[in-house]
C-alpha positions in Angstrom: -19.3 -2.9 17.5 -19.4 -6.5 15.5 -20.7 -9.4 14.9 -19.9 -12.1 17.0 -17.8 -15.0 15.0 -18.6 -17.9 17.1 -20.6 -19.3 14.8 -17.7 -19.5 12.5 -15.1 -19.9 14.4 -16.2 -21.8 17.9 -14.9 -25.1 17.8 -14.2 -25.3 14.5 -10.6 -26.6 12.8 -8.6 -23.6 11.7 -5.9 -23.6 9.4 -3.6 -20.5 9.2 -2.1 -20.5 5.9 1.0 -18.3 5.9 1.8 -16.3 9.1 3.5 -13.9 7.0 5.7 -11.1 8.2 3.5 -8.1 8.7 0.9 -9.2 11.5 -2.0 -10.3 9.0 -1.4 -14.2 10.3 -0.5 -13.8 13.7 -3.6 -12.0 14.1 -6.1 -14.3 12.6 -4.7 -16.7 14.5 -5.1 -14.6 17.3 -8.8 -13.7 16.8 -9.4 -17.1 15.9 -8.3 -19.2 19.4 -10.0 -15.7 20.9 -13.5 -17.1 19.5 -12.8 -20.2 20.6 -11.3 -22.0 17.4 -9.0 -25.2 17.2 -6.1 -23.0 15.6 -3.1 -24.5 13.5 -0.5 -22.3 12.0 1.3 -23.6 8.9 4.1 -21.7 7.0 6.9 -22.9 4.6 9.2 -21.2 6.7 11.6 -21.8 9.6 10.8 -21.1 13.0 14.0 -18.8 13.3 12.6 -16.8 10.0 9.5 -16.1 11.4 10.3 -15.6 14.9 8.9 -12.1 15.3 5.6 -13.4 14.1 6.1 -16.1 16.8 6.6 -14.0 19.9 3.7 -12.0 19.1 1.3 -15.4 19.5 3.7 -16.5 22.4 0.9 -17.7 25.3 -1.7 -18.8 22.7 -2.8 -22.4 22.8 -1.6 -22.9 18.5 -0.1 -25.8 17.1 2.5 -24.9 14.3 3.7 -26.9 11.2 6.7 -25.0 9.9 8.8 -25.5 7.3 6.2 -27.3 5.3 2.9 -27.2 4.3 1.1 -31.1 4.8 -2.0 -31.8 3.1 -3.8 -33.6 6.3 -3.7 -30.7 7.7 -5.5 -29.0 4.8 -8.3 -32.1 4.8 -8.5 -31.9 8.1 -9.7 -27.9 8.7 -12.7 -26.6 8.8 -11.3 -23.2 8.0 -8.7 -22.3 6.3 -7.6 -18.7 6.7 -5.3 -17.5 3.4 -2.0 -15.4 3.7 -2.6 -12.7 0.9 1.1 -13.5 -0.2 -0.1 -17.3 -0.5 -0.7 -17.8 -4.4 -4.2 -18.8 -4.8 -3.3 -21.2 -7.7 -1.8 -23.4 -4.3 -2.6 -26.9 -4.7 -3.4 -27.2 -1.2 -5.9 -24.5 -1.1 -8.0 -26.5 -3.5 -8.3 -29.2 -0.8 -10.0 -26.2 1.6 -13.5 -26.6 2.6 -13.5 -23.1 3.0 -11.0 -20.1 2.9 -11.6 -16.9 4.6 -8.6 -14.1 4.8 -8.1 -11.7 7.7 -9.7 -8.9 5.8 -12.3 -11.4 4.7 -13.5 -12.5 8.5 -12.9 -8.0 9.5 -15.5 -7.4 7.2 -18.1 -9.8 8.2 -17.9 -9.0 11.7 -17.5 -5.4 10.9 -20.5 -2.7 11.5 -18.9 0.4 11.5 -18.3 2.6 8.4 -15.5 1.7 5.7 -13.4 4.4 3.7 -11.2 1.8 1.2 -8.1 2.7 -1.0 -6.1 0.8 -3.7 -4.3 1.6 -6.8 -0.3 1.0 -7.5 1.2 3.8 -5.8 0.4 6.0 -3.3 -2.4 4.2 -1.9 -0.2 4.0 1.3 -0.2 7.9 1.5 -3.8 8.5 0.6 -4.8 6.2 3.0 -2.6 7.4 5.6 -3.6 11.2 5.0 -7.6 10.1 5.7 -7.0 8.3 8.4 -4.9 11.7 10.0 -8.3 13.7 8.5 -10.8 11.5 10.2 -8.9 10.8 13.7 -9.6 14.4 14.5 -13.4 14.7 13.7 -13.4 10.8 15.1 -11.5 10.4 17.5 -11.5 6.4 17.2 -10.9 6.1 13.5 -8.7 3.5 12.6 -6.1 2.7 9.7 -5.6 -0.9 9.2 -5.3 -3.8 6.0 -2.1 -3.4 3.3 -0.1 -0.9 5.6 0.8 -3.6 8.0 -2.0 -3.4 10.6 -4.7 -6.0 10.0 -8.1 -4.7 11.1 -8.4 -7.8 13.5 -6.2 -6.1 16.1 -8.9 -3.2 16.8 -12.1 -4.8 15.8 -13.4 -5.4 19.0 -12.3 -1.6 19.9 -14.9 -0.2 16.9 -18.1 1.5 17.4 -20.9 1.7 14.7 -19.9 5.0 14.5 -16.3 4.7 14.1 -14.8 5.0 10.7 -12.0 2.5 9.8 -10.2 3.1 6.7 -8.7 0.2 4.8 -5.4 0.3 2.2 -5.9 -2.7 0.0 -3.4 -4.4 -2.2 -4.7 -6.6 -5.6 -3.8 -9.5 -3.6 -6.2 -8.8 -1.0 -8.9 -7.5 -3.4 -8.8 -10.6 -5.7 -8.8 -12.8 -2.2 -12.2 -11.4 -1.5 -13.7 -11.7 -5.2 -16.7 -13.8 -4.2 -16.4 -14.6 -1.3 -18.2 -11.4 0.6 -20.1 -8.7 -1.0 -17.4 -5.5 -0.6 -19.7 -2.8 0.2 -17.3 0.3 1.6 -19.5 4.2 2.2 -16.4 5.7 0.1 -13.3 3.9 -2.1 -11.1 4.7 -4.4 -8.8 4.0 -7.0 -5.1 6.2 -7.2 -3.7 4.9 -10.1 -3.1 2.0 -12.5 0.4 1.0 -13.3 1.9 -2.3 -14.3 3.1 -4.0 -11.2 3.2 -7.4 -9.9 3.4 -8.6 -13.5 5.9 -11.9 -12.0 2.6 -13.1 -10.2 -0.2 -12.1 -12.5 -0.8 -13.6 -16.2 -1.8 -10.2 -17.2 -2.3 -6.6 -16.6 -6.1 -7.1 -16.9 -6.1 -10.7 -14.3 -4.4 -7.3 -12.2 -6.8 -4.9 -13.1 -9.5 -7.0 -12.1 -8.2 -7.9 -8.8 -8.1 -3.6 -8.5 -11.4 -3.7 -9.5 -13.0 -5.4 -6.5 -12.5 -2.4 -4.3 -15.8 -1.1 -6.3 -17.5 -4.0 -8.6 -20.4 -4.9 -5.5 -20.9 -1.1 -4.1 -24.3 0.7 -4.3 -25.2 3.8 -6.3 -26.0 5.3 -2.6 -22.0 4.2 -2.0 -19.1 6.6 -3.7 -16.2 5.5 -6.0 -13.2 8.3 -6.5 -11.2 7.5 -9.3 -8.3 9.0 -11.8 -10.2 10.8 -14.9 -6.6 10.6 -16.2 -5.8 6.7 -16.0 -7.6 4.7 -18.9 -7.9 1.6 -16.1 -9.3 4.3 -13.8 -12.1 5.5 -16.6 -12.7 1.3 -17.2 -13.8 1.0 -13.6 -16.2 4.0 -13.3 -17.6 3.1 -16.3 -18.6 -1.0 -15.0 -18.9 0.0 -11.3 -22.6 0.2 -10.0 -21.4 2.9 -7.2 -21.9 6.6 -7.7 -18.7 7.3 -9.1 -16.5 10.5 -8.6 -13.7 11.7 -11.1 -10.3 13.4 -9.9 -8.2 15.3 -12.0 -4.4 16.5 -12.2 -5.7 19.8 -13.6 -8.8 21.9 -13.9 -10.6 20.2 -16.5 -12.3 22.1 -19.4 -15.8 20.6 -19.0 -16.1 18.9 -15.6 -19.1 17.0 -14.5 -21.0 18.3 -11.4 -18.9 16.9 -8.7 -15.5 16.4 -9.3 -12.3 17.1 -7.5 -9.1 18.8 -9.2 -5.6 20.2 -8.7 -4.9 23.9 -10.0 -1.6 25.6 -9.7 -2.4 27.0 -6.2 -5.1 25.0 -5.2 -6.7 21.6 -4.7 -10.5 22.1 -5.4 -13.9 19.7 -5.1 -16.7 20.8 -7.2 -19.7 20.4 -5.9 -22.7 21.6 -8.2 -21.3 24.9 -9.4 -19.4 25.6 -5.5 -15.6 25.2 -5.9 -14.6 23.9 -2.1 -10.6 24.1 -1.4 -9.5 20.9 0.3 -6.1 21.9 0.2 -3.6 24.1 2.4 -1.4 26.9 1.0 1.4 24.3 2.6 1.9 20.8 2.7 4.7 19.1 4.5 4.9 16.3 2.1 7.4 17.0 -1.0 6.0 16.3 -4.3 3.4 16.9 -7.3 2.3 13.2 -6.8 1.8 13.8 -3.3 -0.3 17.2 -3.8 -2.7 14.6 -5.7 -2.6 11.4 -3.2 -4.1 14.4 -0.8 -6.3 15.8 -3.2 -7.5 12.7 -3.1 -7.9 12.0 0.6 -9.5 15.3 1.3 -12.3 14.5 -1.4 -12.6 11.1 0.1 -13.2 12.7 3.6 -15.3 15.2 2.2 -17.7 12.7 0.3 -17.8 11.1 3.7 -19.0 14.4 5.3 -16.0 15.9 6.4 -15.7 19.7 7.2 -13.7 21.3 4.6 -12.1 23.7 7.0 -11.2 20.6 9.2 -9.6 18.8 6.0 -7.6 21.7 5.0 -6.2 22.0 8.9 -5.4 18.8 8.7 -3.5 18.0 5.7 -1.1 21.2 6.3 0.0 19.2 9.6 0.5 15.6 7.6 3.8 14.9 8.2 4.0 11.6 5.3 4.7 8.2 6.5 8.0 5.7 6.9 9.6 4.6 3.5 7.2 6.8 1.4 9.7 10.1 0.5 10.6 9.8 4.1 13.2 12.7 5.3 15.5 10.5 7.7 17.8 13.3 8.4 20.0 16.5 6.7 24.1 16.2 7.8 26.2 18.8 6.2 23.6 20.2 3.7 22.2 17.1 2.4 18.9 16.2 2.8 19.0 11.8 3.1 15.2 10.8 2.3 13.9 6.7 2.7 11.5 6.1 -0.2 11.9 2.1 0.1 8.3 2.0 -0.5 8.7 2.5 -4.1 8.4 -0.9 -5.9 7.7 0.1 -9.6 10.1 2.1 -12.0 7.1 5.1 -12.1 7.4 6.0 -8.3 10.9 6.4 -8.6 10.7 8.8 -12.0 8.1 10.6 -9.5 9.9 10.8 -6.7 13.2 12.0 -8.2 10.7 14.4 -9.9 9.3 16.1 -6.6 13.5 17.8 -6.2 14.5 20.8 -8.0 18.0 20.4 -6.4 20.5 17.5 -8.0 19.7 13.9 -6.7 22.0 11.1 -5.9 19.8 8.4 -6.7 20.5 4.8 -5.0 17.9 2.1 -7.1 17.9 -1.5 -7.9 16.7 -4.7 -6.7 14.5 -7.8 -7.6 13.1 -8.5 -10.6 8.8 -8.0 -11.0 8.8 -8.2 -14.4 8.0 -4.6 -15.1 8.7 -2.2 -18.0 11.7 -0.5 -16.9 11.1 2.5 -20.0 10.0 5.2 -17.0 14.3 5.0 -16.1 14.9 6.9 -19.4 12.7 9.6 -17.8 16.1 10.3 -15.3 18.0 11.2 -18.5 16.7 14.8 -18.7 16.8 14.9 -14.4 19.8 16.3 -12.7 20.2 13.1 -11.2 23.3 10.8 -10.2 22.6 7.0 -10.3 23.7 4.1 -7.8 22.6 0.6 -8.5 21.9 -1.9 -6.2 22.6 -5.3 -7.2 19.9 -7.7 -8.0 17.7 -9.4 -10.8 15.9 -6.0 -12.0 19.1 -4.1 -11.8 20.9 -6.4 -14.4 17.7 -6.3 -16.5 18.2 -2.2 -15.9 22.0 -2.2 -17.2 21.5 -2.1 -20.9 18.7 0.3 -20.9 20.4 2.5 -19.2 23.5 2.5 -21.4 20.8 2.6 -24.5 19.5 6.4 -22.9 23.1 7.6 -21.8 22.3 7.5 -18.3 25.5 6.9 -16.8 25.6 5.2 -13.1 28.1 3.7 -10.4 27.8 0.3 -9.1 26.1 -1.9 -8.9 27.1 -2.4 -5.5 27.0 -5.9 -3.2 25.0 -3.6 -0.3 22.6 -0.9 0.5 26.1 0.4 2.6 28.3 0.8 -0.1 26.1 2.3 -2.1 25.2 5.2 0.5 28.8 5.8 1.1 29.4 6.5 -2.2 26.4 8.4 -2.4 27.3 10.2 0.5 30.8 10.8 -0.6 29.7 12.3 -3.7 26.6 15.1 -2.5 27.2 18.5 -1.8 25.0 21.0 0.2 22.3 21.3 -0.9 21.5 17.9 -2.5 19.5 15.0 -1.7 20.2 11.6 -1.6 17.3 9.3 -2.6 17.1 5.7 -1.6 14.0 4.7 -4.4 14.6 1.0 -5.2 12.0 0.6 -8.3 11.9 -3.0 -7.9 11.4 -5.8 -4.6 13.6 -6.2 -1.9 13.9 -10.1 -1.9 17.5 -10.5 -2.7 18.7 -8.4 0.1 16.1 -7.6 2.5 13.1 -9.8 3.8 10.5 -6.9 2.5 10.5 -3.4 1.7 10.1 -1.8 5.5 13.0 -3.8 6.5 15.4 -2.2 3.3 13.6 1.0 4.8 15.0 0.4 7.9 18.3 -0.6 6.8 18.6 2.8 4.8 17.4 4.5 7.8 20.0 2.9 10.0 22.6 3.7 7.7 21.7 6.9 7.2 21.9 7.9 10.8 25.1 6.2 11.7 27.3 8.7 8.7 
């Protein structure tokens, strides 16, 4: 169920700002000419760039300025609806009457229950791993916002019943900062590390973005968070939601409800009762990933979830694309897609989650990130392929500071493979964990995904 947007939307001048490549634009613009906007689609680039985005929106009555961004166009709207990759220092934003964002219009015609994740890494998985908890005890639930599916495409399918869990990046937190009151039943924060630190003037301007996922809850509203991540403690301490701690280990003098990993076991403490939210077995490789479904599990369970119906669950999770993705084994090695990993710390963590040697291919466009977690590979059993590209050259000297030794860097993703795959022997694993963007190569990070995965089944 929602709230009809008509009085909005109907008849009014729209501006799409940026129709992006993962959906988000094309369907705003959707929804909007669907509730009977004037709809205009502007985006700096080519019609042949974006032509994906375009066929989806083929049959819609849109007018498109491509290539360029014209400020008439900008005076002229009534709406303009922002592109959570468009800076919001853009001049022409500041000639907007108003902005709105695709997650920004969801979540004021949006009456059903929200479940919302953020943090710098794993936020994909966590999210991912409630939303496979929740389809089975809802059958409706949806997954939608950072992960590539705006929440637009199913909100007219929602019930007030249905859950819908959102994955939200800084971008689209700090797009929302005072514009709506952010009021999700359950969110939480992964992790804090520094990332995005090209776009941001500092880790706290980042930190704060983070921070909207909780900063206008209720105390009747639930906020899990890292007990171990000094950010994490920041935002528990200023949120005015009831907020939850996790931990990586059973800590010596937990509060009354808290959740926490033991050797064996991932428990929630609830008032003296230790619940197990966790399977003997999870499908997903990884002491990172044992957390990220800590964490869904106490997310579901805050929610009301049967624990007995979590634990079933998470033992069939089978991990998403580009996230320690296992493409295929071929003569003993195991080839796994990990493109999602766009900071230096999920590739320390996902070389981490082997106890056989790696063949690790890394490398790519510069974030402006501190590069210090590489020297973590120099105690790994690890064999190092670079990737060319602005981070990797910033990479070079560190490496050579630590005694890492590597091949490379190589002009594509395919040379780098072959090596890779030249070099592994049974019982290996070849790791494709870039640490950095994709930009120089690749048009984002699930098309370098793809290519790996392409690759990988063509040897």
């Amino acid at each position: 169920m929602y709230s009809d947007m008509r009085s909005l939307l109907g008849g009014k001048k729209v501006l799409v700002m940026g129709l992006g490549a993962h959906g988000g634009g094309a369907a705003a613009a959707r929804f909007c000419v669907e509730e009977g906007a004037i709809v205009t689609v502007t985006d700096l680039r080519t019609e042949e760039e974006l032509a994906p985005s375009l066929e989806a929106l083929a049959g819609y009555d849109i007018r498109y300025v491509l290539g360029t961004h014209r400020e008439e166009d900008f005076l002229e709207a009534d709406v303009v609806i922002k592109n959570p990759a468009v800076p919001r220092t853009s001049r022409f934003l500041s000639l907007a009457r108003h902005v709105e964002t695709d997650i920004s219009l969801f979540l004021k015609a949006c009456r059903s229950p929200i479940l919302a994740v953020t943090g710098s890494k794993g936020k994909s998985t966590t999210a991912s791993a409630l939303h496979h908890i929740l389809s089975a005890a809802f059958p409706g639930a949806r997954l939608g916002g950072n992960i590539t599916t705006s929440p637009l495409t199913f909100l007219r399918e929602l019930s007030e019943e249905t859950p819908v869990v959102l994955e939200l990046s800084s971008w689209q937190l700090g797009d929302l900062g005072g514009r709506i009151s952010f009021t999700p039943q359950v969110a939480a924060l992964t992790n804090i590390y520094p990332d995005h630190q090209n776009a941001y003037a500092s880790m706290e301007a980042y930190v704060e973005d983070k921070f909207w996922i909780t900063a206008t809850q209720d105390p009747s509203q639930t906020f899990l968070y890292p007990a171990f991540d000094p950010w994490g403690r920041w935002m528990a301490a200023n949120t005015p939601a009831t907020a939850l701690p996790f931990f990586e280990e059973r800590p010596t003098s937990p509060p009354p409800r808290a959740a926490f990993l033991t050797e064996q076991e991932g428990l929630f403490l609830d008032h003296g009762k230790e619940i197990p939210l966790l399977p003997e077995r999870l499908l997903v490789p990884g002491a990172h990933n044992r957390l990220n479904l800590l964490l869904a599990g106490a997310m579901a369970y805050t929610f009301g979830t049967d624990p007995a119906l979590i634990r079933t669950r998470l033992s069939s999770f089978p991990g998403i694309p580009h996230r320690l993705e296992l493409v295929r084994e071929k003569g003993g090695v195991a080839f796994y897609n990990d493109s999602a990993a766009t900071i230096p710390d999920a590739v320390l963590a996902a070389v981490s989650a082997f106890e056989c040697p790696v063949h690790l291919i890394t490398g790519g466009t510069d974030k402006n990130l501190d590069l210090s977690p590489y020297r973590g590979l120099a105690d790994k059993p690890v064999t190092v392929y670079l990737l060319e590209g602005s981070a990797t050259r910033r990479l070079l000297p560190l490496l050579e500071e630590s005694g890492i030794s590597y091949l490379g860097p190589y002009r594509s993703l395919e040379e780098a493979l072959a090596e890779a795959h030249h070099r592994a022997s049974s019982g290996e694993v070849v790791l494709f964990s870039p640490g950095a963007a994709s930009f120089e190569m690749f048009r984002h990070e699930f098309h370098r995904g793809e290519v790996f995965r392409d690759l990988v089944r063509r040897l």
